[in-house]
C-alpha atoms as an extended CHARMM CRD file, in Angstrom:
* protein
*
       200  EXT
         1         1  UNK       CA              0.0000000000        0.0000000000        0.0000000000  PROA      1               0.0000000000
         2         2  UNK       CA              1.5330000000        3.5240000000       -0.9450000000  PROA      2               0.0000000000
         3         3  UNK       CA              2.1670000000        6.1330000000        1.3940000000  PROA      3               0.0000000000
         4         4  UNK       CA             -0.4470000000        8.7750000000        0.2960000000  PROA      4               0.0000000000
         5         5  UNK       CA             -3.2030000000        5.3570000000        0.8120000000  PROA      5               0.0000000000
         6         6  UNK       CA             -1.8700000000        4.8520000000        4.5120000000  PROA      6               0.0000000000
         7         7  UNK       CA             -2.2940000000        8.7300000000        4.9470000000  PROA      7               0.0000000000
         8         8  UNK       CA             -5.7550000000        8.8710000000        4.0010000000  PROA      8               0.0000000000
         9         9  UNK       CA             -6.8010000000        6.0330000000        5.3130000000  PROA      9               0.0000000000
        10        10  UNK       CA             -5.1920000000        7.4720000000        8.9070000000  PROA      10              0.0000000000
        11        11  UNK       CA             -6.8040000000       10.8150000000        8.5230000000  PROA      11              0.0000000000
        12        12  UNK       CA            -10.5770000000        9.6120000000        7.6020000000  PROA      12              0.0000000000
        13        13  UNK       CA            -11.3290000000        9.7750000000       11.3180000000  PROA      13              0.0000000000
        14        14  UNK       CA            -10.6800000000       12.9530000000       11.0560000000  PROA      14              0.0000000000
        15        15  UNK       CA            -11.3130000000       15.2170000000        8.4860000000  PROA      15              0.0000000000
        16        16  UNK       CA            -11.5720000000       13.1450000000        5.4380000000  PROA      16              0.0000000000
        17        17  UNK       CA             -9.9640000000       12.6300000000        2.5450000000  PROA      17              0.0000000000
        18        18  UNK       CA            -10.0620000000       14.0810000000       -0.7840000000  PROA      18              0.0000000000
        19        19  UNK       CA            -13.0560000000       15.9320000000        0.2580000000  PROA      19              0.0000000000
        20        20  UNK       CA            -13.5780000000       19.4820000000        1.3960000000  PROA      20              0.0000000000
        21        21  UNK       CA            -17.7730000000       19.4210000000        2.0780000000  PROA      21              0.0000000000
        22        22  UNK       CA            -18.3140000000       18.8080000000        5.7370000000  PROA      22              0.0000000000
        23        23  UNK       CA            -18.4990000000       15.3550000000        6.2490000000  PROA      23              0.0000000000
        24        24  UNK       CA            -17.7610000000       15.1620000000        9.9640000000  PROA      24              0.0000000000
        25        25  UNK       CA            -18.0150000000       16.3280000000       13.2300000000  PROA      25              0.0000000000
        26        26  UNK       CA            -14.0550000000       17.9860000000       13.1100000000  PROA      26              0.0000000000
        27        27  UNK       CA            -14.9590000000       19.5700000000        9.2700000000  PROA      27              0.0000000000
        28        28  UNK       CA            -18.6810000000       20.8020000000       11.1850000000  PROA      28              0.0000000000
        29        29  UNK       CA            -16.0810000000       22.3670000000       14.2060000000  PROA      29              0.0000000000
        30        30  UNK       CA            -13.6950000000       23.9230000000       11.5900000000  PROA      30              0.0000000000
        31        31  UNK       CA            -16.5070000000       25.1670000000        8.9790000000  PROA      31              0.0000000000
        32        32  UNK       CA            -17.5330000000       27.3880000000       12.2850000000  PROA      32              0.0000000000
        33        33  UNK       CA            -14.0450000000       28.1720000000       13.5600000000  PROA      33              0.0000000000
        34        34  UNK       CA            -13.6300000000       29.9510000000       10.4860000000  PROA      34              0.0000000000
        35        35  UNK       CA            -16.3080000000       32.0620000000       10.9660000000  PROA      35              0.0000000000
        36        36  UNK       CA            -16.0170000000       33.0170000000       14.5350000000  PROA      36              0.0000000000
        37        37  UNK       CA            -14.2440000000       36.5300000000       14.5470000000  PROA      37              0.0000000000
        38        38  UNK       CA            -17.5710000000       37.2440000000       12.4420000000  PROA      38              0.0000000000
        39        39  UNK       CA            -19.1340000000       37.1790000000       15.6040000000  PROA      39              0.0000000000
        40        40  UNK       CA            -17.5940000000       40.0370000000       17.2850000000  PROA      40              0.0000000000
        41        41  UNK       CA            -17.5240000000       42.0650000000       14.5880000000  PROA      41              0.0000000000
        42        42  UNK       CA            -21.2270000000       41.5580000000       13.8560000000  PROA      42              0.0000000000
        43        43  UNK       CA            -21.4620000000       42.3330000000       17.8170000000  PROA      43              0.0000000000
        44        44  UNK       CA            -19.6910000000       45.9440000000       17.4190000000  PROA      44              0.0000000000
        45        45  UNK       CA            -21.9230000000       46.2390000000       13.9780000000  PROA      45              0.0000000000
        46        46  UNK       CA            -24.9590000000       45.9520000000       15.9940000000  PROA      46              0.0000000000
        47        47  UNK       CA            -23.9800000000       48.5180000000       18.3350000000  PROA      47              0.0000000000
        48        48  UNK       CA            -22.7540000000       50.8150000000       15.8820000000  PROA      48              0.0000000000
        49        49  UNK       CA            -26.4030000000       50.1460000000       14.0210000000  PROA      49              0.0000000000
        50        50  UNK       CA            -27.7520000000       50.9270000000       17.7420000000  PROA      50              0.0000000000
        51        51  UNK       CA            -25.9230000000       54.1460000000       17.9650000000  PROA      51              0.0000000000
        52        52  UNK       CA            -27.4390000000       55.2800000000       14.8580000000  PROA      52              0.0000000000
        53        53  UNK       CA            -30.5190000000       54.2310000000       15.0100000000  PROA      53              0.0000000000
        54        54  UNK       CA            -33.9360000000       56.3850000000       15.8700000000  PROA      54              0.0000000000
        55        55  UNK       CA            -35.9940000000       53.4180000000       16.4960000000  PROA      55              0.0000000000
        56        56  UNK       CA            -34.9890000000       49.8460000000       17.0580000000  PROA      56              0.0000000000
        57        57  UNK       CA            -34.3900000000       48.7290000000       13.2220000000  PROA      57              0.0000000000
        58        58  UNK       CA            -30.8200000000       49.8330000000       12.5200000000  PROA      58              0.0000000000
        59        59  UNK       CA            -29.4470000000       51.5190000000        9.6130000000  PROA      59              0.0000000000
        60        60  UNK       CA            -27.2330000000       48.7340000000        7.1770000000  PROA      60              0.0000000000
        61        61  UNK       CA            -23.8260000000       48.2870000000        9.3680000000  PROA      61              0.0000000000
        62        62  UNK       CA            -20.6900000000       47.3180000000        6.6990000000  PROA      62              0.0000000000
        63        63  UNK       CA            -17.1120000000       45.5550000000        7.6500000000  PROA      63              0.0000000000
        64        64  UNK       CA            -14.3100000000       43.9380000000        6.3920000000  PROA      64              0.0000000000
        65        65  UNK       CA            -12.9470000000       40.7850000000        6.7940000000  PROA      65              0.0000000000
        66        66  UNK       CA             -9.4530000000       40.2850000000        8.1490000000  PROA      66              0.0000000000
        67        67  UNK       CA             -8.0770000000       39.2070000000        4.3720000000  PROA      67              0.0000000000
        68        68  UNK       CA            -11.1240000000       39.8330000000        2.2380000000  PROA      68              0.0000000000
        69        69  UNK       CA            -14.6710000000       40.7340000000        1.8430000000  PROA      69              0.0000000000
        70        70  UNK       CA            -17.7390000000       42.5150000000        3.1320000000  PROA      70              0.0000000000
        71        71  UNK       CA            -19.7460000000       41.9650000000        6.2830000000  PROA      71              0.0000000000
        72        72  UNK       CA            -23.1380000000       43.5090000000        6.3590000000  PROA      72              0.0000000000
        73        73  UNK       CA            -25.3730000000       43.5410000000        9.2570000000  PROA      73              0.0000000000
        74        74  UNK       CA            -29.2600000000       44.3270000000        9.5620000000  PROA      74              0.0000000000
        75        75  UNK       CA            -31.7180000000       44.3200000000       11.6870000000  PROA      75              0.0000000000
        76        76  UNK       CA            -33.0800000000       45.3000000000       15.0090000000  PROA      76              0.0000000000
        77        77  UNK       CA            -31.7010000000       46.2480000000       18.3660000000  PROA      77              0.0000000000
        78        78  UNK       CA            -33.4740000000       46.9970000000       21.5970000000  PROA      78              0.0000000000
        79        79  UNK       CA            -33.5680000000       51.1580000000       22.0580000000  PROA      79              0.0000000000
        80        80  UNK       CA            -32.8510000000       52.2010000000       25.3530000000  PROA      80              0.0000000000
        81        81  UNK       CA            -30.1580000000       52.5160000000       28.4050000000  PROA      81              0.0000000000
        82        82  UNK       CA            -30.7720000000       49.1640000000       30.1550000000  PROA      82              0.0000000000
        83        83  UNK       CA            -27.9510000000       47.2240000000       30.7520000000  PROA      83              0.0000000000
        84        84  UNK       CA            -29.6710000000       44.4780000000       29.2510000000  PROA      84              0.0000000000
        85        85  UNK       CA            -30.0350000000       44.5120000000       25.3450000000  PROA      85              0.0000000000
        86        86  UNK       CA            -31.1850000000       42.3820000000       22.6500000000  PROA      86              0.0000000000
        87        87  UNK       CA            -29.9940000000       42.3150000000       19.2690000000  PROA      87              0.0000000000
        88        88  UNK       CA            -31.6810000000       40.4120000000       16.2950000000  PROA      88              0.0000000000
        89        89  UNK       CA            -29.5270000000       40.3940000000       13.4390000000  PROA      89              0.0000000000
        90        90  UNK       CA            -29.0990000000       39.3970000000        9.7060000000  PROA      90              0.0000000000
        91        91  UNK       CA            -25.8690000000       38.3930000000        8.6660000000  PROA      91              0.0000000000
        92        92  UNK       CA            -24.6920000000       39.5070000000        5.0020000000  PROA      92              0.0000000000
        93        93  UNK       CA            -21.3090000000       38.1780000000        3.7220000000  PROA      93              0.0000000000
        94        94  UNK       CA            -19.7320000000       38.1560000000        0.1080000000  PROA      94              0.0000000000
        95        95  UNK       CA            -16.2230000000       36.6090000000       -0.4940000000  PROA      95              0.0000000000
        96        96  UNK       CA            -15.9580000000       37.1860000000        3.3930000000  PROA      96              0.0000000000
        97        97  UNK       CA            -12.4920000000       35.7790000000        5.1270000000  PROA      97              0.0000000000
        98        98  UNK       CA            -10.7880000000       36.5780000000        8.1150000000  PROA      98              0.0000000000
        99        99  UNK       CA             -7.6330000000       34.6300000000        6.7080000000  PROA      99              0.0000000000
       100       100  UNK       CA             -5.8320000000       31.7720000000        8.4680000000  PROA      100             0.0000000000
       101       101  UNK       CA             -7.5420000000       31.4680000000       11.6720000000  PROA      101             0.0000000000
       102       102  UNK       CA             -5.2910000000       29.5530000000       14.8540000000  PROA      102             0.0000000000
       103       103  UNK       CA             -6.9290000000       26.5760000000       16.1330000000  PROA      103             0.0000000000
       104       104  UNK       CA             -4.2830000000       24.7790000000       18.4680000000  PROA      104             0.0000000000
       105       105  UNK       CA             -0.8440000000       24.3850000000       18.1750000000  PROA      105             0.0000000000
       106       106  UNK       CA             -1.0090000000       20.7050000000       17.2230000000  PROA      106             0.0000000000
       107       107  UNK       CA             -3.9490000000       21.1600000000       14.1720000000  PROA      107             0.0000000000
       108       108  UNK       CA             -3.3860000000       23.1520000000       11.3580000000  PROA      108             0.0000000000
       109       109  UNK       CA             -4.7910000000       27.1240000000       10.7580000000  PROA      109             0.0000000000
       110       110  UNK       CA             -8.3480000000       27.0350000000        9.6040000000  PROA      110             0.0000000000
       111       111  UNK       CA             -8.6640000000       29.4150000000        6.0710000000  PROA      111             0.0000000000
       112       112  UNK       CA            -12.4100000000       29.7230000000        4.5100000000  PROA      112             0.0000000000
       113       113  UNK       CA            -14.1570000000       32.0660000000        2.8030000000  PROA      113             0.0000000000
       114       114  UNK       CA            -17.4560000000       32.3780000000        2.9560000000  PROA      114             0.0000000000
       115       115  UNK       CA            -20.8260000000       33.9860000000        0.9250000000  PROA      115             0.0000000000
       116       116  UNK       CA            -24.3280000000       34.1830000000        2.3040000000  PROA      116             0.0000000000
       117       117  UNK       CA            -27.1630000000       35.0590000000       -0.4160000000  PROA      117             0.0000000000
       118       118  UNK       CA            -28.1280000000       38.3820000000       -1.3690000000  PROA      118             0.0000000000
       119       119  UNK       CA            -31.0390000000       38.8850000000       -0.3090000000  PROA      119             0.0000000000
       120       120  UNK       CA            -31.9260000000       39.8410000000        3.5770000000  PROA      120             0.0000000000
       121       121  UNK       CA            -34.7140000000       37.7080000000        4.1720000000  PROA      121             0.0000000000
       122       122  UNK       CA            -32.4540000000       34.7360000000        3.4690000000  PROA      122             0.0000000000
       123       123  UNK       CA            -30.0800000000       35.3750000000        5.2710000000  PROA      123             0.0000000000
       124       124  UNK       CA            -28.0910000000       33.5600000000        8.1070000000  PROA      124             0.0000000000
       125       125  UNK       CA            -30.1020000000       35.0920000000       11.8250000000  PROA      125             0.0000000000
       126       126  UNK       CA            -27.5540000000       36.1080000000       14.5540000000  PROA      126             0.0000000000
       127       127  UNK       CA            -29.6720000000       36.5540000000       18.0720000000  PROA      127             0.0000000000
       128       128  UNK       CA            -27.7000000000       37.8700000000       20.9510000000  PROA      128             0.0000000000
       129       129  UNK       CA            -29.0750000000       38.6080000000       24.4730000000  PROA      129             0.0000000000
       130       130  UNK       CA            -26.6900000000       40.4050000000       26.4290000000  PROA      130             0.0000000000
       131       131  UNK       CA            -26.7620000000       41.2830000000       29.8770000000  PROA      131             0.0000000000
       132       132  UNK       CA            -25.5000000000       43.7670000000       32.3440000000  PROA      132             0.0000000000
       133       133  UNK       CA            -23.4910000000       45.4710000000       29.6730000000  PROA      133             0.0000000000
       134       134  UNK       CA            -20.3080000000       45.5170000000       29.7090000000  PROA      134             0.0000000000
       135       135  UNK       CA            -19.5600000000       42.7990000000       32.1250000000  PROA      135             0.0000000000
       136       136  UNK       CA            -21.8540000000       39.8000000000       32.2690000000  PROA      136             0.0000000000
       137       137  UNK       CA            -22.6180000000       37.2150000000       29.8080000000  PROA      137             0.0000000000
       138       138  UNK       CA            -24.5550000000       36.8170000000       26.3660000000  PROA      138             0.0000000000
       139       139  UNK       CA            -26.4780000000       34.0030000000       24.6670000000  PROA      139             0.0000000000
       140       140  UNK       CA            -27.2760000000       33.9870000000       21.2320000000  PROA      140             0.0000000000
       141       141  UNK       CA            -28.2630000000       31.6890000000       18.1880000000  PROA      141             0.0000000000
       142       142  UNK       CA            -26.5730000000       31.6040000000       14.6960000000  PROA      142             0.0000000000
       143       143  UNK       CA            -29.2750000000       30.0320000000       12.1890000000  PROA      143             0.0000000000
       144       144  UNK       CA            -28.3230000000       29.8730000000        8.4400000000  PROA      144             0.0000000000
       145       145  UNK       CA            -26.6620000000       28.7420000000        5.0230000000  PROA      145             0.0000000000
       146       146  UNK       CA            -23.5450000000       29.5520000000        4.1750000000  PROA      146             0.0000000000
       147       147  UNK       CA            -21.1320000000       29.1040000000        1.0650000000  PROA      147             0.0000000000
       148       148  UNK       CA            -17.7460000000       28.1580000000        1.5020000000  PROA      148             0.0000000000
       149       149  UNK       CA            -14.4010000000       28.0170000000       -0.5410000000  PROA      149             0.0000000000
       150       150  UNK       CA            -11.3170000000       27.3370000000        0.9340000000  PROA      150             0.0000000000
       151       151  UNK       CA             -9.8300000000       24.9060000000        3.4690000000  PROA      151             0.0000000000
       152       152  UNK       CA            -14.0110000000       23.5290000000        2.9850000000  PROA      152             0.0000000000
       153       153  UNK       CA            -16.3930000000       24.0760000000        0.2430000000  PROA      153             0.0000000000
       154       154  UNK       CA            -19.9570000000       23.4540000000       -0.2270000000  PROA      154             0.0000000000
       155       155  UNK       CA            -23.0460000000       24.8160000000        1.4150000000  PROA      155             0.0000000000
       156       156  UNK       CA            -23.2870000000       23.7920000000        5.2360000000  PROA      156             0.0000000000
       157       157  UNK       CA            -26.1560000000       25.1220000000        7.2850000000  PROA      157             0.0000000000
       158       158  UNK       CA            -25.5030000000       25.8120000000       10.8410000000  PROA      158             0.0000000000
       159       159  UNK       CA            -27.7780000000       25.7650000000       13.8650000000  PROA      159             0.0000000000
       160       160  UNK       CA            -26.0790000000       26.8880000000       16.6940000000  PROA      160             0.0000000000
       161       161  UNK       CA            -26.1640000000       28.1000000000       20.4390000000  PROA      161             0.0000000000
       162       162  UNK       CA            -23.5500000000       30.5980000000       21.6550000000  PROA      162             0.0000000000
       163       163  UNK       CA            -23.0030000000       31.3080000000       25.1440000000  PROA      163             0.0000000000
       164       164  UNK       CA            -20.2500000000       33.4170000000       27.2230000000  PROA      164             0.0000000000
       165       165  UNK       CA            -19.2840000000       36.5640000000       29.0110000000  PROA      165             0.0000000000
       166       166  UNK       CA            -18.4500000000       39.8690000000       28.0360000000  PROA      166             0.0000000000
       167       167  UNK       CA            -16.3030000000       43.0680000000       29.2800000000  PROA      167             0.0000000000
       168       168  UNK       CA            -15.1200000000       46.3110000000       27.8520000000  PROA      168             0.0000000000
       169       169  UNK       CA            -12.7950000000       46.2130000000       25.7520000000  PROA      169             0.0000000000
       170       170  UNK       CA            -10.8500000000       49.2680000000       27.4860000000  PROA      170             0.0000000000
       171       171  UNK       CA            -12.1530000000       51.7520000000       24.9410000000  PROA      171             0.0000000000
       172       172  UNK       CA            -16.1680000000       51.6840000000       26.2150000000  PROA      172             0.0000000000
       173       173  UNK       CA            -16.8980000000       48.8440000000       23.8160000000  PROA      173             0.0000000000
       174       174  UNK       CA            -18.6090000000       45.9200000000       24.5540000000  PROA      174             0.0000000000
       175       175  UNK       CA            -16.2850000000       42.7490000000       23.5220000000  PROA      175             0.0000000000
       176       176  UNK       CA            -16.8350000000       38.5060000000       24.2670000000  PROA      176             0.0000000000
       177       177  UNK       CA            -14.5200000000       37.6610000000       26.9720000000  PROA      177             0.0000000000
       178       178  UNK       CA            -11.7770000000       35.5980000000       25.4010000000  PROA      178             0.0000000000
       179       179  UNK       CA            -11.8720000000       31.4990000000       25.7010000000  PROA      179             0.0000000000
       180       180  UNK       CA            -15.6270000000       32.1440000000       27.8440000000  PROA      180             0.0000000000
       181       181  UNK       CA            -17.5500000000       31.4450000000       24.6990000000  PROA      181             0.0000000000
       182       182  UNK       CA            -19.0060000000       28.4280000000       23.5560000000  PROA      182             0.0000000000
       183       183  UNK       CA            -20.7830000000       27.3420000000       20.7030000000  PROA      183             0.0000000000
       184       184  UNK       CA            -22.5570000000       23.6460000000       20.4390000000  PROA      184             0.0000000000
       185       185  UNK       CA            -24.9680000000       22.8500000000       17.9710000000  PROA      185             0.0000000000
       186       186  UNK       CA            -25.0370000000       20.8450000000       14.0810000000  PROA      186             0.0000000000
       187       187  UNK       CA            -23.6110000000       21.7820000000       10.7010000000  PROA      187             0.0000000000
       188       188  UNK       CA            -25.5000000000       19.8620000000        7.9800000000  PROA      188             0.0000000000
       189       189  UNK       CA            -24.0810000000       19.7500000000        4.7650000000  PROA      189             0.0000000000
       190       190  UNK       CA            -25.4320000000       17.0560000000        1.7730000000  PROA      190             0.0000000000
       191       191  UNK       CA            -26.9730000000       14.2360000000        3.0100000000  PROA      191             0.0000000000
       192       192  UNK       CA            -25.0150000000       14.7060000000        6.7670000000  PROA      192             0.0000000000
       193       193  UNK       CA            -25.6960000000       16.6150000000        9.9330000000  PROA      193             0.0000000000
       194       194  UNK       CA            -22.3390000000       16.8340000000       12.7470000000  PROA      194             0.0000000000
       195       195  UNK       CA            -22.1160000000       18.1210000000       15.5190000000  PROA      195             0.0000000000
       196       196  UNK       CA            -20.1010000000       21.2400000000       16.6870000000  PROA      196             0.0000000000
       197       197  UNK       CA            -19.0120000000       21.7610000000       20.3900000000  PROA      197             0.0000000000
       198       198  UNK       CA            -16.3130000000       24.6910000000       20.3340000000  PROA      198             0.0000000000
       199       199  UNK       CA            -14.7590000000       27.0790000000       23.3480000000  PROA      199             0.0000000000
       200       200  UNK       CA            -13.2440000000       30.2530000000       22.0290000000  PROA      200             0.0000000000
């Protein structure tokens, strides 16, 4: 048996082999991994949206990604000065990628790029309740499709739970507490559903 068989017969458990759609509960973990800086920048977009708001829907909120793309966030967040706030989001990405992403020092950098579809309606919904801003703790859902290229490729749909704690950021921002978050939930791509259990 060659080499390149014993490989990919030793890395099947894994992540596959010879292909990049999500076909297990590691590609599920990774296909989210890539997107998780998304999440605190659609977190700052929300309160920017909130700071320009009159009323709880939110102007259009636009960032970059950390190599490439757009990230555009809509939606609604709760008016007010409570320390408590919801935010109800739509998630709008095209060629979006926050480059190679660090996963642990023993697996490889995670590098995807991702597209969500055009229009608003259809696109991936980012719930977050947090509470007493700036230091206490958020949950949140991220419901959606997604188009990848990359380290994965493929649709995968995720349907996920996020919860963690927040602070300030030192500048009056509201950011997630780093390694407090988790996210648990499926990824179903083709035919398959796997499950994603991650701490960031």
């Amino acid at each position: 048996m060659s080499v390149v068989a014993i490989s990919c017969l030793l890395s099947v458990g894994l992540v596959g082999c010879g292909d990049d759609e999500v076909s297990s509960d590691e590609q599920a973990r990774r296909a989210y991994l890539g997107l998780d800086e998304s999440i605190s920048k659609s977190l700052q977009l929300g309160f920017a949206g909130f700071n320009a708001a009159s009323s709880a829907n939110i102007p259009p909120q636009s960032g970059a990604g950390d190599a490439a793309g757009t990230l555009l966030i809509t939606g609604q967040v709760d008016q007010g000065s409570s320390d408590n706030k919801g935010m109800r989001l739509r998630v709008g990405m095209t060629g979006y990628s926050d480059g190679e992403i660090a996963v642990s020092e023993d697996e490889d950098p995670v590098n995807i790029t991702y597209a969500t579809n055009a229009s608003t309606e259809a696109q991936p919904e980012l719930t977050l309740q947090l509470r007493n801003i700036p230091g206490g703790t958020f949950t949140g859902e991220l419901k959606g499709d997604f188009d990848m290229t990359g380290d994965l490729k493929g649709k995968v749909t995720l349907n996920l739970t996020l919860t963690g704690e927040i602070e300030d950021d030192g500048t009056g921002k509201v950011r997630r507490t780093s390694g407090a978050t988790r996210v648990t939930g499926t990824a179903t791509s083709g035919d398959g559903t796997y499950n994603v259990d991650v701490t960031r």
